[in-house]
C-alpha atoms as one frame of an Amber mdcrd trajectory, in Angstrom:
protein
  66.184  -2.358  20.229  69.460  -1.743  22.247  69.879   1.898  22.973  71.786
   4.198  25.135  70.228   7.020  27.073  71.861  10.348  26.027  72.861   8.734
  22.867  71.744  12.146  20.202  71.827   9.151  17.595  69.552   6.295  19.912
  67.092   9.440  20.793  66.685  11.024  17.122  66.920  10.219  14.111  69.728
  13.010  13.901  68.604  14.636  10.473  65.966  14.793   7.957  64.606  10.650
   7.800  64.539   9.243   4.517  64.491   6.227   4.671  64.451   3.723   7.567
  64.929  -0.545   7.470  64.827  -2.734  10.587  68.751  -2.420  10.842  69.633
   1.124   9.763  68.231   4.288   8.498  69.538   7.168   6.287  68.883  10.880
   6.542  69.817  13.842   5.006  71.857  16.242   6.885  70.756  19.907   6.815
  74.280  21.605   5.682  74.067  25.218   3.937  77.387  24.144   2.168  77.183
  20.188   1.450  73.798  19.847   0.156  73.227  16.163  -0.756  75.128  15.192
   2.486  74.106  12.121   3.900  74.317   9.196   6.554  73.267   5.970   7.580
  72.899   5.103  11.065  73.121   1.652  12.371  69.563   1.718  14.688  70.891
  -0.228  17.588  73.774   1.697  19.343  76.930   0.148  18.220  79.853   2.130
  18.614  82.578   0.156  16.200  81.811  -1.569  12.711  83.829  -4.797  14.530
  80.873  -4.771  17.163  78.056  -6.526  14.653  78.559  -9.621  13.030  80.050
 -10.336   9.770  76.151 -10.797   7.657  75.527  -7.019   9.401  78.659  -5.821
   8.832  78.566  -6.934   5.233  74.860  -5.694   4.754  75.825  -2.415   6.059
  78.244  -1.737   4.223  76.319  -2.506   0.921  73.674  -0.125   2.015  76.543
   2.105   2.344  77.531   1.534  -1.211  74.176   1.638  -2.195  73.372   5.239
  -0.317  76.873   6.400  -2.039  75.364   5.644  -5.721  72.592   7.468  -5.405
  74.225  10.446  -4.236  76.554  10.001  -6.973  73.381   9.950  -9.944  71.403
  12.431  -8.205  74.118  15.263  -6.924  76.765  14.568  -9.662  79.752  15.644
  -7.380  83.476  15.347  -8.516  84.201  12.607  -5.368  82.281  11.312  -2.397
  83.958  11.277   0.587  83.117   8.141   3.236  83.754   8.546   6.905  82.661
   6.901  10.177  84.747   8.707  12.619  82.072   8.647  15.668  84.859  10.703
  17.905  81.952  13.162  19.262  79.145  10.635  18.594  80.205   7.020  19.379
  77.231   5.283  17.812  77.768   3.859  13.995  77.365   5.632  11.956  78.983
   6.406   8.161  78.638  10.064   6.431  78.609   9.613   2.822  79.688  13.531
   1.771  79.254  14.772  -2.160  82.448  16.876  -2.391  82.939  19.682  -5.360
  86.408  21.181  -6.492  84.526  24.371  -6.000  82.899  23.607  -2.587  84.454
  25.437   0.682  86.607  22.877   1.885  87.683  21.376  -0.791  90.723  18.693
  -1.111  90.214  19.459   2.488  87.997  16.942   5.069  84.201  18.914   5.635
  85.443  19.480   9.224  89.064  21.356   8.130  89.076  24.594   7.596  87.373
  26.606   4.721  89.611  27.001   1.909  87.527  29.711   0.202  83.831  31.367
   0.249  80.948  29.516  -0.483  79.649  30.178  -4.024  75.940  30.622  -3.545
  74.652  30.235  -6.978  76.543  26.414  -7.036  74.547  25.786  -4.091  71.402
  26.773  -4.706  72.100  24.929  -8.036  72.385  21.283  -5.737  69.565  22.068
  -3.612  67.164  22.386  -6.650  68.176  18.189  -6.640  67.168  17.597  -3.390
  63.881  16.844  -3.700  64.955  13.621  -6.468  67.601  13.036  -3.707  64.576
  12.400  -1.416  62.863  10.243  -3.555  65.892   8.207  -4.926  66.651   7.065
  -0.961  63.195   7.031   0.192  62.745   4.017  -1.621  65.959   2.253  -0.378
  65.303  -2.010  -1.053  65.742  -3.353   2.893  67.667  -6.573   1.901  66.800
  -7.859   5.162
């Protein structure tokens, strides 16, 4: 496995592991105000999509899809937002982000500024569904 020392994402898993395949894994990233947020990390450090070949690209990118439709069943949110900046951490990697019209940021990107309080009892509401957000990704198909 090709990895790059001082890479957070080649040394850790970098959140809560819930499922893992021979090319990628997803976790769940501990956020007080984006419960459900997730990502999938490409295991070998890549720093670009263009850097794997088309079949991984293309097999990524389904898990991607497939990651996004559970969050969608399980967490119910308004939109999903997509993103693989990698800006801070340049190892590939794509957050796939249940937004709310409610939530603290929101039309805003996660990382903008807050456009209001959080509203506790909405929260607590979505983390009652992350334990059948666990389960849903845990058992992930590796089309490999």
């Amino acid at each position: 496995m090709n990895r790059v020392p001082n890479c957070p994402l080649c040394e850790a898993d970098g959140g809560e592991l819930l499922w893992m395949g021979d090319r990628a894994r997803v976790i769940l990233v501990e956020h007080d105000r984006f419960p459900g947020f997730c990502r999938v990390v490409w295991n070998d450090h890549a720093a670009e999509l263009t850097d794997l070949d088309d079949a991984d690209q293309a097999w990524l990118m389904r898990l991607v899809a497939r990651v996004e439709r559970v969050v969608r069943e399980v967490m119910t949110p308004d939109k999903v937002n997509l993103a693989a900046f990698g800006n801070m951490v340049p190892h590939l990697h794509w957050h796939i982000i249940p937004r709310y019209r409610w939530d603290t940021h929101f039309p805003e990107a996660v990382w903008a500024a807050p456009q209001r309080a959080a509203d506790a009892a909405r929260i607590a509401e979505l983390g009652l569904r992350l334990p059948a957000l666990r389960t849903a990704l845990s058992v992930l198909a590796d089309s490999d």
